[in-house]
C-alpha positions in Angstrom: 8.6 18.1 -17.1 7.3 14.4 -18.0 10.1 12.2 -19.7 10.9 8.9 -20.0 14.0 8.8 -19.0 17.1 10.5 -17.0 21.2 10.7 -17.8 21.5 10.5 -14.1 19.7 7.1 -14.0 21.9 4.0 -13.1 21.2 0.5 -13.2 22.2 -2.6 -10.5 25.5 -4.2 -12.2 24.1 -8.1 -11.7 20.0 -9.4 -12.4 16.9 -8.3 -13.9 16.3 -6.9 -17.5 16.2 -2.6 -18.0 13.1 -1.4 -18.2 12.4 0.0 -22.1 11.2 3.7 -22.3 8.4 2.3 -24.3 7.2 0.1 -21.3 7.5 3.5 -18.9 5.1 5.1 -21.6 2.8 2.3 -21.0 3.0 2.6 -17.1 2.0 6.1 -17.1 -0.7 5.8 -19.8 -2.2 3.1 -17.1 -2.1 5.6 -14.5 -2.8 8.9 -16.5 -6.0 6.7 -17.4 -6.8 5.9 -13.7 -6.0 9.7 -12.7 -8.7 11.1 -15.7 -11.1 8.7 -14.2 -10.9 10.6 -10.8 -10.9 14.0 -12.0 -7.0 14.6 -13.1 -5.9 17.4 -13.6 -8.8 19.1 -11.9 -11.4 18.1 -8.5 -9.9 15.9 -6.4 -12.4 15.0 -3.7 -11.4 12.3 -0.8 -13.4 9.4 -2.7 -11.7 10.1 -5.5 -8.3 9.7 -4.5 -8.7 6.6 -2.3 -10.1 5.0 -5.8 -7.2 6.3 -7.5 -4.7 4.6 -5.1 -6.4 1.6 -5.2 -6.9 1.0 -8.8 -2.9 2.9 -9.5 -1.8 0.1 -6.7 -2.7 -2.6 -8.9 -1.3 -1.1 -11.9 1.9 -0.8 -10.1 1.9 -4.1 -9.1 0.8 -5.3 -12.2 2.9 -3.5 -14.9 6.4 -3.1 -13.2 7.1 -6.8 -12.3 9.4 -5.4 -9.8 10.7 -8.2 -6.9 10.9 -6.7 -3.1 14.5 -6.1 -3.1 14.0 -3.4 -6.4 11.2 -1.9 -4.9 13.1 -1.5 -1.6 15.4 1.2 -3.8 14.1 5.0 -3.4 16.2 6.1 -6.4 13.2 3.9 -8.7 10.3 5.6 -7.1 12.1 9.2 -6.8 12.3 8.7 -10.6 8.6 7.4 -11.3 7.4 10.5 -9.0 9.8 13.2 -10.3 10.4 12.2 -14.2 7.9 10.1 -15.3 4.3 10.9 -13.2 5.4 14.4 -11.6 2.2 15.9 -12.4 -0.2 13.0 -11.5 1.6 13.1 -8.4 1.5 16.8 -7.8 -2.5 15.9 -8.5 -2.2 13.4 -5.7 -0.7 15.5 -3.1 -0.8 19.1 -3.7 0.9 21.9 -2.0 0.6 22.8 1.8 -0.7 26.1 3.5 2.6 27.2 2.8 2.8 26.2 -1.0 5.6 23.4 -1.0 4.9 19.8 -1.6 5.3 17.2 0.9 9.1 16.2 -0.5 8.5 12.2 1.1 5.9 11.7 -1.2 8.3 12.5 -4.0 11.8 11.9 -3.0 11.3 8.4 -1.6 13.1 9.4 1.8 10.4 7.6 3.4 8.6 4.6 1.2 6.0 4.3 3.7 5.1 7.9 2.6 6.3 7.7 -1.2 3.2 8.9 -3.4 3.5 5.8 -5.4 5.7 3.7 -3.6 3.2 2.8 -0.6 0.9 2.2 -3.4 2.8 -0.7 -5.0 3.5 -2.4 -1.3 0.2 -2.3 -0.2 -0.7 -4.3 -3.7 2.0 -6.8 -3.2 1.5 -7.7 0.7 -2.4 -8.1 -0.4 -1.7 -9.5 -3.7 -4.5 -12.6 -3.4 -3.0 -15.2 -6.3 -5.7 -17.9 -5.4 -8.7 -15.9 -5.3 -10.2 -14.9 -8.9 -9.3 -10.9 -8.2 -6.4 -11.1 -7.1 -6.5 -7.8 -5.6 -9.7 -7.6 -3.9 -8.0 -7.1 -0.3 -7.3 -3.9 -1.7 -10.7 -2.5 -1.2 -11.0 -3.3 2.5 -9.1 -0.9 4.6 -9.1 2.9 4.3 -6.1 4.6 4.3 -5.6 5.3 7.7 -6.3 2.1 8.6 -4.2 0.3 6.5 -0.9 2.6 7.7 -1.7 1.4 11.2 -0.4 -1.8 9.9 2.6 -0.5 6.7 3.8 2.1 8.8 3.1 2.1 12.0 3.6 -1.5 12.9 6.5 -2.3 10.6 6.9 -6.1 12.4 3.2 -7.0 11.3 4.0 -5.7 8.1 7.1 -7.5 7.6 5.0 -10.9 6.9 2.6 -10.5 3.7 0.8 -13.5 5.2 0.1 -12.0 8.4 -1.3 -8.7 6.9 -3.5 -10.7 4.4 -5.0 -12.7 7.7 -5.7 -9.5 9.3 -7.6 -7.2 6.7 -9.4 -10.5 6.3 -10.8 -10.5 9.2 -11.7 -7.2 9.5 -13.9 -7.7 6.0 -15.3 -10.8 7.7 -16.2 -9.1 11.4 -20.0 -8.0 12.2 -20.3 -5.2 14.4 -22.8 -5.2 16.9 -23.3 -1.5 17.5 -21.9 -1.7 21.0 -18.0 -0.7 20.0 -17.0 0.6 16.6 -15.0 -1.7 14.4 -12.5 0.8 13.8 -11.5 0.5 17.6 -11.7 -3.5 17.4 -9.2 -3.2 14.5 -6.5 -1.0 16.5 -7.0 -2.7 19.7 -6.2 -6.6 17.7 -3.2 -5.0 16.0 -1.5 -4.1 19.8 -2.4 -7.4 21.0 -0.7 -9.2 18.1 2.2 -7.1 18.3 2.4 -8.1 22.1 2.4 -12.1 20.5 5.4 -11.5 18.0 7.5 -11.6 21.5 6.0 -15.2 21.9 4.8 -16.5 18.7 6.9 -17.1 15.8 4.3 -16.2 13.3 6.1 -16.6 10.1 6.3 -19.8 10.3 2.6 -20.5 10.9 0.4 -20.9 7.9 -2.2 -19.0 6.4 -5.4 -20.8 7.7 -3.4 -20.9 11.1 -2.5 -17.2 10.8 -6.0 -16.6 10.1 -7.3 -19.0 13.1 -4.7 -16.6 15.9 -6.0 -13.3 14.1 -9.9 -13.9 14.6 -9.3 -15.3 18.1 -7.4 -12.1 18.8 -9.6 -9.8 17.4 -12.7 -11.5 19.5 -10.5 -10.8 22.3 -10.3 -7.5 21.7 -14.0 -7.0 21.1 -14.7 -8.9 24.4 -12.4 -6.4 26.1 -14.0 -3.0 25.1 -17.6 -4.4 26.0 -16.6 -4.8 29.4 
């Protein structure tokens, strides 16, 4: 079922360059490679697949040189998951007790969700230019963790800036044993939430963003010690 390319593919009338067929072969030899190295096409333990999204994230990010606005199409990540990576992805998210795959994971109805479309947003909201791995922000959160923040808090994730300050702190926080880190993180994200309706946080910058995030999240320890 893997190709290259589709008749029914169509192409924005103004911008950009078409991708080749022989740059799509490239982008799924990259990932193919990533997959083998967790066990594709057979075991597929929990370790394994959060180092395959993290490593496929930054070989999304680094091999499609797609801006926001083309990413923001579900047509281009229907097609990466359906014609060009159907069975990596198929790897990635197998059937339910019922045997049908999870169709937002393919489909792209929700990008949040998309198998490989979260991937590639989560790489360029933590995309690091100054630091000498760029994408070392990547390997902070957990999955769950991180979707409190892409999903489930879609005003935080609007500002790239914001979401760098945050899983920053969380890799710089200490617990001290007497309330789990875990519950610091979720409790600093509803109190920052709360200071959108005051604060006009896009405009601040990132050592200020980073200065409001730490002094919320000791707030938010302070609170659940009490």
């Amino acid at each position: 079922m893997v190709a290259n390319h589709s008749r029914r593919a169509v192409y924005a009338a103004t911008g950009g360059r078409r991708i080749s067929p022989e740059e799509l072969d490239q982008l799924r030899d990259g990932i193919v490679r990533v997959a083998r190295e967790q066990g594709f096409p057979s075991s597929r333990s929990t370790v394994q697949r959060s180092l395959f999204d993290r490593a496929t994230a930054q070989v999304l990010h680094e091999q499609c040189l797609m801006v926001p606005g083309e990413a923001s199409q579900r047509q281009v990540w229907a097609f990466l998951a359906l014609i060009l990576l159907p069975d990596v992805c198929a790897w990635r998210w197998p059937t339910d007790s019922d045997g049908r795959y999870p169709a937002d994971r393919f489909k792209g109805t929700d990008l949040t969700r998309h198998a490989l479309a979260r991937l590639w947003t989560r790489a360029h909201v933590l995309h690091d230019p100054m630091a000498d791995d760029p994408y070392h922000l990547l390997d902070v959160l957990g999955e769950n963790d991180l979707d409190q923040i892409m999903a489930r808090r879609s005003t935080l994730a609007a500002s790239p800036a914001l979401v760098r300050a945050i899983v920053r702190a969380h890799r710089e926080d200490r617990a001290d044993g007497s309330v789990s880190t875990r519950e610091v993180f979720r409790q600093s994200l509803m109190r920052l939430l709360r200071l959108t309706a005051f604060l006009d946080l896009d405009s601040a910058s990132e050592p200020e963003l980073g200065h409001v995030v730490r002094k919320v999240r000791s707030e938010a320890r302070a609170a659940l010690t009490k």
